[in-house]
C-alpha positions as CSV (number, residue, x, y, z in Angstrom):
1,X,-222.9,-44.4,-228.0
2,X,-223.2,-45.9,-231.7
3,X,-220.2,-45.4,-234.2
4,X,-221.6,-43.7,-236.1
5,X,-222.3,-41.0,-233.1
6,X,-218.7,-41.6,-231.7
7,X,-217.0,-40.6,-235.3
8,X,-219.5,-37.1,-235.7
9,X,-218.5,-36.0,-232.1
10,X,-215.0,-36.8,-233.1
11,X,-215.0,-34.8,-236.3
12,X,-217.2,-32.0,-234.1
13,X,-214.1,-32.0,-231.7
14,X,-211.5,-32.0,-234.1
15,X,-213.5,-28.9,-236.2
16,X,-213.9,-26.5,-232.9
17,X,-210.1,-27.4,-231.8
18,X,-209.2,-26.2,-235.4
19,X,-211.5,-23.0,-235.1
20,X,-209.7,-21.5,-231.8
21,X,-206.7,-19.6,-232.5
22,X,-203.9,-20.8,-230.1
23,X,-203.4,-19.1,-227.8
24,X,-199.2,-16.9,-227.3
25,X,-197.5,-18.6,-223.7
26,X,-196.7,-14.7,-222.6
27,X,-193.4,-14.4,-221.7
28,X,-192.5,-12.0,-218.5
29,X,-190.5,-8.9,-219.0
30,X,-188.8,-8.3,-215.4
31,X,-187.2,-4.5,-216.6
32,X,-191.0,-4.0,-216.8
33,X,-191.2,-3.1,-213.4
34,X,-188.6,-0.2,-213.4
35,X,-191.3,1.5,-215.2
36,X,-192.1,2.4,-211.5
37,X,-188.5,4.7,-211.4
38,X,-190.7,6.9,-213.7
39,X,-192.2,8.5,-210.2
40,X,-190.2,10.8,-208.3
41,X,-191.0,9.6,-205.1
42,X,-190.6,6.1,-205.5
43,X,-187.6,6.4,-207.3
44,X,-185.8,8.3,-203.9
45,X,-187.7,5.6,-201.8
46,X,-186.2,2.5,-204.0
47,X,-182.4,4.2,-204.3
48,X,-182.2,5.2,-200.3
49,X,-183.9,1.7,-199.7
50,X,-180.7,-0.1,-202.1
51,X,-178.6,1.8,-199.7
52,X,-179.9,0.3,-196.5
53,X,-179.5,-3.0,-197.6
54,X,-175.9,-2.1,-199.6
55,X,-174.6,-1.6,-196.1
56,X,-176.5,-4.7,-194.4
57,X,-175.5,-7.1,-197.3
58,X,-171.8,-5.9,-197.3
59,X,-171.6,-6.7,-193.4
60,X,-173.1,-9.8,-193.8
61,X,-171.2,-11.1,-196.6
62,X,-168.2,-10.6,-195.1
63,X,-168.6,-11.0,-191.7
64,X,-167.3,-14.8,-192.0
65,X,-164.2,-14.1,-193.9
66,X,-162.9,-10.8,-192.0
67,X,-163.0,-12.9,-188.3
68,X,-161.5,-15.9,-189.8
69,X,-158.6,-13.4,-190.7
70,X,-158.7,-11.4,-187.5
71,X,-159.7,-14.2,-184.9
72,X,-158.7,-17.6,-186.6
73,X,-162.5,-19.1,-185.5
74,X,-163.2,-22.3,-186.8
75,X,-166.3,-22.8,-189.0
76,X,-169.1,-23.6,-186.6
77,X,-168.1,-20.7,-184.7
78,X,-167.9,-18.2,-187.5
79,X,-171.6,-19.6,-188.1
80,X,-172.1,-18.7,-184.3
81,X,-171.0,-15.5,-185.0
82,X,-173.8,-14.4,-186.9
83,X,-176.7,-14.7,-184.1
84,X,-175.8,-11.3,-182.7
85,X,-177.1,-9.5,-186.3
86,X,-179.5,-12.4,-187.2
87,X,-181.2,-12.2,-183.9
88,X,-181.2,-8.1,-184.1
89,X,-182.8,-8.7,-188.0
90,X,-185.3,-10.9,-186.2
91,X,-186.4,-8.0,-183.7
92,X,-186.4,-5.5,-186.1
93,X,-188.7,-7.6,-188.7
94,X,-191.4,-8.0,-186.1
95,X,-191.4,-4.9,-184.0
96,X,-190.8,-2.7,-186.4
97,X,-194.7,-4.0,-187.9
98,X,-196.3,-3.2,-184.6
99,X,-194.4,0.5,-183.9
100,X,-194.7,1.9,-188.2
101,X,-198.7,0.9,-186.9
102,X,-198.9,2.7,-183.5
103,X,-197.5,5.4,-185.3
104,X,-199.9,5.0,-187.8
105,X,-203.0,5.4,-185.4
106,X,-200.8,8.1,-183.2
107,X,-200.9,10.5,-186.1
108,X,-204.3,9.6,-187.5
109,X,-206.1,9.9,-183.8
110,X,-204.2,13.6,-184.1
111,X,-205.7,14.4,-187.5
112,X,-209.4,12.9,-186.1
113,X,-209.3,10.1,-189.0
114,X,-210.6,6.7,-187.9
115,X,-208.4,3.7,-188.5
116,X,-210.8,1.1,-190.6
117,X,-208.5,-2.4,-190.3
118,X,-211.5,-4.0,-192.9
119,X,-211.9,-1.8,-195.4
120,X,-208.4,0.6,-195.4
121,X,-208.1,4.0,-195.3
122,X,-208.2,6.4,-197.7
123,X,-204.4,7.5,-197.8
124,X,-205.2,10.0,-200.4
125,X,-204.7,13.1,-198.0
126,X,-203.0,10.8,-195.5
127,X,-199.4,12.3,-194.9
128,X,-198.3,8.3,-194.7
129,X,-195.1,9.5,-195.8
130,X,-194.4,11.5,-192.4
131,X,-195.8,8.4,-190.4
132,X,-193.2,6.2,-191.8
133,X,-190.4,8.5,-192.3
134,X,-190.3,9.9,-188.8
135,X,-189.2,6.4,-187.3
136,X,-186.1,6.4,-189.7
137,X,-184.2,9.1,-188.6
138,X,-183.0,8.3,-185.4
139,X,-182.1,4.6,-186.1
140,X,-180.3,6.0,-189.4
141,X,-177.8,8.0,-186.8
142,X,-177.4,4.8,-185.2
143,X,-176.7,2.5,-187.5
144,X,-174.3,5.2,-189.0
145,X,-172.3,5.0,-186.1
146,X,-172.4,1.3,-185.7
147,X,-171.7,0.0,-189.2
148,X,-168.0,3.5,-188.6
149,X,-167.6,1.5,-185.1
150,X,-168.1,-1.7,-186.8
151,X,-165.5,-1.3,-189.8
152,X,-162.4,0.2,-186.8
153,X,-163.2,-2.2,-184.6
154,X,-162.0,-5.1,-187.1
155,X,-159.4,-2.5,-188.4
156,X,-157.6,-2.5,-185.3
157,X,-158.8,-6.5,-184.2
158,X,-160.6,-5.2,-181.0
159,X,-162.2,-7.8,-178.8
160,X,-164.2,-9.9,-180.4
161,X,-167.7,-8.8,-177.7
162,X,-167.1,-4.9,-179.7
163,X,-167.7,-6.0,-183.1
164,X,-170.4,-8.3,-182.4
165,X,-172.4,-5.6,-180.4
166,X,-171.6,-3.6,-183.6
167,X,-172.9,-6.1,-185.4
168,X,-176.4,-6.0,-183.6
169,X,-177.1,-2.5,-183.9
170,X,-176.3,-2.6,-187.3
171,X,-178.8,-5.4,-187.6
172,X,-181.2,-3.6,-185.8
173,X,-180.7,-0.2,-186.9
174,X,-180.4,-0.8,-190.4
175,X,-183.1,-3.7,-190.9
176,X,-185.7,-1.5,-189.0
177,X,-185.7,1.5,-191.7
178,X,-185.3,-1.2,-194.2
179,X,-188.8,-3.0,-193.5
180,X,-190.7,0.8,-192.8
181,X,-189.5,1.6,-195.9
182,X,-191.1,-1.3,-197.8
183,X,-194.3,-0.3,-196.0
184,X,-193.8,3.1,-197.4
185,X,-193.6,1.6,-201.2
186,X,-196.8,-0.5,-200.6
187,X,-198.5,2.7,-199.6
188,X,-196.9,4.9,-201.9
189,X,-198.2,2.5,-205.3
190,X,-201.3,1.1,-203.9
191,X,-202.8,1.0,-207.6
192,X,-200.1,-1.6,-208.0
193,X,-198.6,-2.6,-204.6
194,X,-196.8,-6.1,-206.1
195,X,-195.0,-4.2,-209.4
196,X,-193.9,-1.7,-206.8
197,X,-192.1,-4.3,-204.4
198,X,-191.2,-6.4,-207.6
199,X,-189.2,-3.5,-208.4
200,X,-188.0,-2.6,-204.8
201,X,-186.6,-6.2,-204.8
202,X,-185.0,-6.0,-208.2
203,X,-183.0,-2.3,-207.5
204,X,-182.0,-3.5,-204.3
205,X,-180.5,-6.8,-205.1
206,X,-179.1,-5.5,-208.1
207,X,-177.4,-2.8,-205.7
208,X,-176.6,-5.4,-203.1
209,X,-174.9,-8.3,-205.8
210,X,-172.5,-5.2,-206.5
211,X,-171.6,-4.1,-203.5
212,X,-171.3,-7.7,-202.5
213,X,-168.2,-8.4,-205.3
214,X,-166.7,-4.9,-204.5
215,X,-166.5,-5.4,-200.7
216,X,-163.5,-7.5,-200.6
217,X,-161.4,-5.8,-203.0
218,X,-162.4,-2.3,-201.3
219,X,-161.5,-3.9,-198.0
220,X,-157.8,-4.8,-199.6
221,X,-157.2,-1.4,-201.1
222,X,-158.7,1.0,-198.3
223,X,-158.8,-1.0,-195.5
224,X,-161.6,-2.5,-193.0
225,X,-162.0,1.0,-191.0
226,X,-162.4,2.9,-194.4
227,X,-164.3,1.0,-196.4
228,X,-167.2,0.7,-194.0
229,X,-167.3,4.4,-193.2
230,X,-167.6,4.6,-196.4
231,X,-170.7,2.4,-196.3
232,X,-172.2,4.3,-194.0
233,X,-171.4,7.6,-195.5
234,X,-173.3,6.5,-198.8
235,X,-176.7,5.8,-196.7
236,X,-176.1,8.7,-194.4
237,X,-175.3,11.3,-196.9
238,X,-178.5,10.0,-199.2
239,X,-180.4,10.4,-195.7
240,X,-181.7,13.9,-197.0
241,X,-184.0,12.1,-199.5
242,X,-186.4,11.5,-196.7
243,X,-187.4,14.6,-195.7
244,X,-187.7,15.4,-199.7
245,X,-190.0,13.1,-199.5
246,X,-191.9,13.8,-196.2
247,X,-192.3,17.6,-198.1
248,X,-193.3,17.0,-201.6
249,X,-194.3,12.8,-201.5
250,X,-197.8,13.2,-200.4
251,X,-198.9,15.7,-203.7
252,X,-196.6,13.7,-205.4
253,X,-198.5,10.4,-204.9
254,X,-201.7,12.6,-204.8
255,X,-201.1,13.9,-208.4
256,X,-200.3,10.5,-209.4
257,X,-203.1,8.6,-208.1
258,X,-205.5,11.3,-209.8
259,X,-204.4,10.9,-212.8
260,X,-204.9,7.5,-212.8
261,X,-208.7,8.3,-211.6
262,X,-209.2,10.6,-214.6
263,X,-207.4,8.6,-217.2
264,X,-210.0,5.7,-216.3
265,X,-212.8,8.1,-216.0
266,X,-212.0,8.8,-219.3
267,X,-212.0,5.5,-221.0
268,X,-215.2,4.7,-218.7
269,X,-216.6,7.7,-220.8
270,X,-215.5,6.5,-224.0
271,X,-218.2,5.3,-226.3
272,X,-217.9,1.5,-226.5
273,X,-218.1,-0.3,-230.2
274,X,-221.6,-0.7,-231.8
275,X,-223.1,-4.5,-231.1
276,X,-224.3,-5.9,-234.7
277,X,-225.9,-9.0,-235.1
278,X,-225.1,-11.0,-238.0
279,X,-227.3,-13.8,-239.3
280,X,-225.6,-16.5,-240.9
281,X,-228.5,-19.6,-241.8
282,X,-230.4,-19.6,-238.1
283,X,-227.7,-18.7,-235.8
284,X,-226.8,-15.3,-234.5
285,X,-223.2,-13.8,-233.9
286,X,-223.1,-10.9,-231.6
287,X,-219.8,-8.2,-232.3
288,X,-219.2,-7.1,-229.0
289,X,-215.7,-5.5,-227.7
290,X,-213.5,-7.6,-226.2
């Protein structure tokens, strides 16, 4: 390369760098995602899901201090304390997977519908909402009674073995309708499967950050026994959600997802912009939309 060909490809380079326009660094909008709150059905499935983990996140948070009061344990076996519920979280996160699935192809070999792993089904007229739903209920009565048990047990410092069994079905039977539920939001927004757990996770840690601070102040004022049948009583009492949306969530999602089909049939159907071609000397420069 000459000089005289190394300064024209650096005046070339500095002239097309000029030309672009640069280019905005966009800037994420989290509340964006509550947009998803607009729908009725994920809205219930969202709230009743903050619950679950409202009453998991309190138990867990609080779980060190109230036996170090009670008990007097030392730190490595408060830390030891915790493998009851962690190892009931544990059971819950991977069988829960493979029973929300076998109850997936029990209700689908009832309706005759062929379960296609490669290309998905279409949930469309699907009731997806009964298939995850009717798992929750029984484990909601459960953990109900665990997270009452739970809270009296420390109120009047039982042994230590009745809290920490407590502590496992509350692990279990909490976490288990937790994870089926987060199925249910993936199949209840498929159009946009990540916004919708972006905003599950944003709802339910917002929820769980304040019931985290309030615990231990609620503790003080109503006492253990109280405070965590209170807990319970705000998931079980909101437990009527579900069948609102085992009845009315499948033409709710329905409705939505064909609105979305006509609204892009309709701007597949619009007219696109006229292409001109503009001569300017000997090159040509096409107008197209962008």
């Amino acid at each position: 390369m000459t000089l005289v060909d190394y300064i024209r490809f650096r005046h070339q380079n500095i002239h097309q760098s000029a030309a672009l326009p640069r280019q905005k660094i966009p800037i994420p909008n989290p509340l964006n995602t509550l947009k998803v709150l607009r729908h009725k059905n994920m809205a219930m499935i969202l709230f009743y899901n903050a619950s679950l983990f409202i009453a998991f996140s309190t138990v867990t948070a609080t779980l060190a201090t109230q036996f170090k009061q009670i008990y007097g344990y030392s730190d490595l076996t408060l830390g030891l304390l915790y493998l009851p519920i962690g190892g009931s979280t544990t059971i819950a996160s991977v069988g829960g997977g493979f029973v929300a699935d076998w109850n997936f192809r029990r209700i689908a070999k009832k309706m005759g519908v062929k379960v296609d792993h490669k290309r998905g089904n279409d949930m469309m007229e699907f009731p997806v909402e009964r298939a995850r739903i009717q798992l929750i209920i029984p484990l909601i009565f459960v953990g109900t009674g665990a997270c009452i048990g739970y809270g009296w047990a420390l109120e009047r410092k039982a042994n230590v073995a009745v809290p920490l069994v407590l502590s496992f079905f509350i692990g279990l039977c909490i976490t288990w309708p937790f994870q089926i539920m987060n199925l249910l939001i993936v199949d209840s927004y498929p159009e946009a499967p990540a916004t919708a757990t972006a905003a599950n996770n944003l709802v339910r840690c917002l929820s769980g950050a304040v019931a985290t601070a309030s615990i231990e102040p609620l503790i003080k004022s109503i006492g253990r026994g109280w405070a965590f049948t209170l807990l319970a009583l705000i998931f079980t009492l909101s437990s009527p959600v579900l069948l609102i949306i085992m009845k009315h969530g499948p033409k709710w999602r329905k409705k939505r997802i064909q609105n979305i089909m006509a609204e892009a049939e309709k701007t597949k159907a619009e007219p696109s912009e006229e292409q001109g071609v503009s001569l300017e000397g000997d090159e040509p420069t096409a107008r197209r939309r962008v």
